[in-house]
Structure formats: C-alpha cells, structure tokens
N, C-alpha and C positions, 0 to 999 in steps of 0.2 A: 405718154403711152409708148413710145419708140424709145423713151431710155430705158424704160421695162425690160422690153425684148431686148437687145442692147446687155444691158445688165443681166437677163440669165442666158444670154445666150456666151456672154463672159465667164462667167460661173461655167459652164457646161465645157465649154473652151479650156480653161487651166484646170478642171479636177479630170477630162480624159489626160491631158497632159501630165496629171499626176499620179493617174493610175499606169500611165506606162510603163512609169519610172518605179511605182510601187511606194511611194508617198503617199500621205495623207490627204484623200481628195476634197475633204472641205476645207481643209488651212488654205489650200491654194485656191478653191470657191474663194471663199471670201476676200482672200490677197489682191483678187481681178474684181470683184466691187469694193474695194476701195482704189485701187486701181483708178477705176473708170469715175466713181465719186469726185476722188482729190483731183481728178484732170478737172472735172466739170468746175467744182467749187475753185480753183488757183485762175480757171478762165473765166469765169462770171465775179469776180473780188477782181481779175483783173483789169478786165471791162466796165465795171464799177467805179475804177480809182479813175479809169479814162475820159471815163465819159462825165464824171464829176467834175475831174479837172479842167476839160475842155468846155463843157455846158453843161452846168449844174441844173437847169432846169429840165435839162434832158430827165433826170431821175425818177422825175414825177410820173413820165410817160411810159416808162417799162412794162410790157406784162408777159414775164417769161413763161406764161402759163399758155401763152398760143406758139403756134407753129410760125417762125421766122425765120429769116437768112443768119442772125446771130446765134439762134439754137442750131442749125446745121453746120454752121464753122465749129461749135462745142461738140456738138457729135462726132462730127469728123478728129477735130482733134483730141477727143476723148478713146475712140476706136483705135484710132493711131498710138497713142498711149499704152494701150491693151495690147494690142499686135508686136508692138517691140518691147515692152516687156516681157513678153512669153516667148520671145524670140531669145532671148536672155537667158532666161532660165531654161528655155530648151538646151540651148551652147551649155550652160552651166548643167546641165544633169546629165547631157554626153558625154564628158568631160570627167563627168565622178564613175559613170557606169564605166569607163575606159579604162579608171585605175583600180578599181574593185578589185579586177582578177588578180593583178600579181600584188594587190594586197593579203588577197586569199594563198598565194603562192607561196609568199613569205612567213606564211603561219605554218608551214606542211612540217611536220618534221618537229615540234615544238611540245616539247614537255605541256600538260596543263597540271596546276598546280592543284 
C-alpha cells in the first residue's frame, strides 16, 4: 500500500516537473514509475541472489507481502532513485531552457524558405 502512494506521488512529482518545462506530462509520469519499479525489482533480484547464496533456505521464508525492515531499505532506496533522478533532469532542462533563447536569437534576421 505505501508503494502505491510512493508511486503516484512519483508520477505527480515529474509530470509538475514537466509541465514547468512544457514537456509532456505523462512521458515523465510514467519515466518515475519505472523509475521507482526497476529500483524496487534490481533490489529484490538482488536480495534474492544474496540470500540464496548465503542461505538458500532462507527463500522459503520470504513474504514480501508484509511490512518489514527489508521493504523499507527498498523504499528508501527506491525514493532515493526517484529524487536523483529528477534532480538530473531538472539540471538537464535548465540547461536546454538556458540555450533556447539565443537559439531564438540566431534565427532573427533569416530568410524562410
């Protein structure tokens, strides 16, 4: 239930971030649930391979379905995931809005065909 929230609160998160910029606000919805997805799924496949290799009978005993210490290290480092990547493409759309103008500059003056 809390990667629910989580998940649209991600979604909600990079499509204002992409209406700032005047991009496409569901491309970047959905970019932060997969986002937050592929962090979950690369940390539970990794925890998998660990806890296989170190005790394989551990396996039997999982149930990612309740609330544990191991779903909150996922959470956190799935949030963490989300936050720096929007950190990224924030820098990265600063960055293009910066050269817009004197791309606009260098059109003034210019025959159209």
């Amino acid at each position: 239930m809390i990667g629910i929230f989580i998940l649209i609160a991600a979604y909600r998160y990079y499509a204002g971030l992409a209406g700032r910029f005047g991009k496409t606000k569901w491309h970047y919805g959905l970019l932060a649930l997969g986002v937050y997805l592929g962090t979950q799924f690369v940390f539970a496949f990794s925890y998998g391979i660990y806890a296989g290799l170190t005790d394989p009978a551990s396996l039997d005993d999982n149930n990612f379905m309740q609330f544990s210490a191991l779903n909150l290290v996922g959470w956190v480092l799935s949030v963490a995931a989300v936050w720096g990547f929007y950190k990224i493409l924030e820098d990265k759309f600063r960055k293009e809005s910066l050269k817009k103008p004197a791309m606009e500059i260098e059109e003034i003056g210019k025959k159209e065909l």
